[in-house]
N, C-alpha and C positions, 0 to 999 in steps of 0.2 A: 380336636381333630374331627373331621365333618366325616360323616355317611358317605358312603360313595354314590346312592340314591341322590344324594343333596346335589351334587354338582349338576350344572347346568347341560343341556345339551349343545353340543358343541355343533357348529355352522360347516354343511359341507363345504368342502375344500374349493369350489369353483366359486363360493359367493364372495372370493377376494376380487374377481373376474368379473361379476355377473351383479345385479340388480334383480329383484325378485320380483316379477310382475303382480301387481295386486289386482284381485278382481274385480273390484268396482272401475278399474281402468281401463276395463277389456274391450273391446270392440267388438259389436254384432257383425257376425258372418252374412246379416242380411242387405248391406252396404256392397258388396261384391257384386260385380257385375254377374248376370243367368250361368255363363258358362262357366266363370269361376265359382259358384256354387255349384252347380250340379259335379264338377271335377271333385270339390270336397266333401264334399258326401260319399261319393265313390269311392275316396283315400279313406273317410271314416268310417265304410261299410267292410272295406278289404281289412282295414286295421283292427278291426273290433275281435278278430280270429287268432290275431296273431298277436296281439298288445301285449297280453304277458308273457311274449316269449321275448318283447323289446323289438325296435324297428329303427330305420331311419330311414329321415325322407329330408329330400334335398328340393326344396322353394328355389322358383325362377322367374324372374319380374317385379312387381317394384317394389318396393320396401313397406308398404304399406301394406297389398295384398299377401305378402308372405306375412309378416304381423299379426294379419286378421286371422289369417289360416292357422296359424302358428297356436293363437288364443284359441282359437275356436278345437284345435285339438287337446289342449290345455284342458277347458272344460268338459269336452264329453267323456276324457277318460280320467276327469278329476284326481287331476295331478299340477303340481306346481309349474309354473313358468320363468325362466331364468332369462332373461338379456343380458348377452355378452359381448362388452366389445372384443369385438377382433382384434384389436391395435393391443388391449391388455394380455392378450392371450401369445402373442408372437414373441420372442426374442431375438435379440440379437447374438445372444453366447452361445454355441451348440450344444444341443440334445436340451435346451427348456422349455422352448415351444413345444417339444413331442410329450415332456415331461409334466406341462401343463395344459395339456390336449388329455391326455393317459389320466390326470387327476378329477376333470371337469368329466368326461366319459365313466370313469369308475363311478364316481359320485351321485352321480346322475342315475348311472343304472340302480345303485344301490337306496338311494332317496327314492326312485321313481319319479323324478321329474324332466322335464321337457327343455336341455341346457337353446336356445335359440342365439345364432350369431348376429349379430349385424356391423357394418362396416360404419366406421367413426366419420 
């Protein structure tokens, strides 16, 4: 019979979901065109107050720019970054998609990391 110390930790529940960004893969925020940096700084100056009380922020435009943005709040407030497809996250049976919305959210807050959607 094993220690209960011994057992491994177990993977939050949204990395059935989700892909874990690693950081050597991350993209500089210095790639962003003037205005899309000077706006992220702004979002990382306001969030810097409020971070541990948790936030959400909704990215608009291209998949790339939200990316960068996305990492780049990853690293300043050094926490994990998750990509998730969308398509995995939806169902079609009712109440799983909310069900799996509610897991990826909990988890996330409870890890402190950064769940990031993107469309398939």
């Amino acid at each position: 019979m094993s220690c209960p110390n011994d057992t491994p930790k177990q993977a939050p529940p949204f990395e059935h979901f989700a892909q874990k960004a690693e950081p050597g893969l991350m993209a500089s925020p210095a790639v962003l065109a003037i205005p899309q940096t000077a706006q992220l700084r702004q979002l990382l100056a306001r969030l810097a107050g409020i971070a541990q009380h948790g936030a959400t922020v909704v990215f608009a435009g291209t998949d790339r720019a939200a990316k960068i943005a996305a990492t780049a709040l990853a690293s300043a407030f050094h926490v994990d970054l998750f990509h998730l497809d969308l398509a995995a996250v939806v169902s079609k049976f009712i109440g799983e998609t909310e069900k799996n919305l509610d897991k990826i959210f909990n988890s996330a807050e409870i890890d402190g990391a950064i769940p990031f959607f993107r469309r398939s």
